[in-house]
C-alpha positions in Angstrom: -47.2 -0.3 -47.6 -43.6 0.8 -48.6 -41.3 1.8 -45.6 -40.3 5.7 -46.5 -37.0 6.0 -46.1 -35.8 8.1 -43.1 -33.7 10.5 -45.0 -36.0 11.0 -48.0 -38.8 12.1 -45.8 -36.5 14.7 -43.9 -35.8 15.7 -46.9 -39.2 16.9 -48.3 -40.3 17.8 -44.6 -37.6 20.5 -44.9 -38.0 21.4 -48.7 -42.0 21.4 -47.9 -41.5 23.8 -44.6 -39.4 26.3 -46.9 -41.9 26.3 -49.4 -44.7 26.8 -46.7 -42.9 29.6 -44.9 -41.9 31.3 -48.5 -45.7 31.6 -49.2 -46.4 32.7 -45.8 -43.7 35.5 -45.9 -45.3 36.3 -48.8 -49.2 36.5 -48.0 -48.2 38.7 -44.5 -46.1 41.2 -46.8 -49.2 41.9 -49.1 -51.9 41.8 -46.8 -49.6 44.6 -45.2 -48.8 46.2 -48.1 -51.1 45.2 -50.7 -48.0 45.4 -53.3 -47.7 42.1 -55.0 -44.9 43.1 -57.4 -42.5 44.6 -54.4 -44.0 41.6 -51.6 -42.7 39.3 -54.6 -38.8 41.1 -54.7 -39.0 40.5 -50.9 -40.2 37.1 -50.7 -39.1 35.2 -53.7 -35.0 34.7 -53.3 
């Protein structure tokens, strides 16, 4: 097996970890306010 390269998976630990907490932020705002379209304005950028 191919060595990963230390930076590389840094990388897509970080980018995977935004994208984890973006959905998470997300899925507490609309089980809280069970407004997809304003959870989505929040949440999204």
């Amino acid at each position: 097996m191919k060595k990963i390269n230390p930076v590389v998976l840094v990388v897509l630990v970080l980018v995977g970890g935004f994208f984890a907490f973006k959905i998470m932020s997300f899925l507490g705002c609309y089980v809280r306010l069970e407004n997809a379209d304003a959870c989505w304005k929040l949440t999204a950028w």
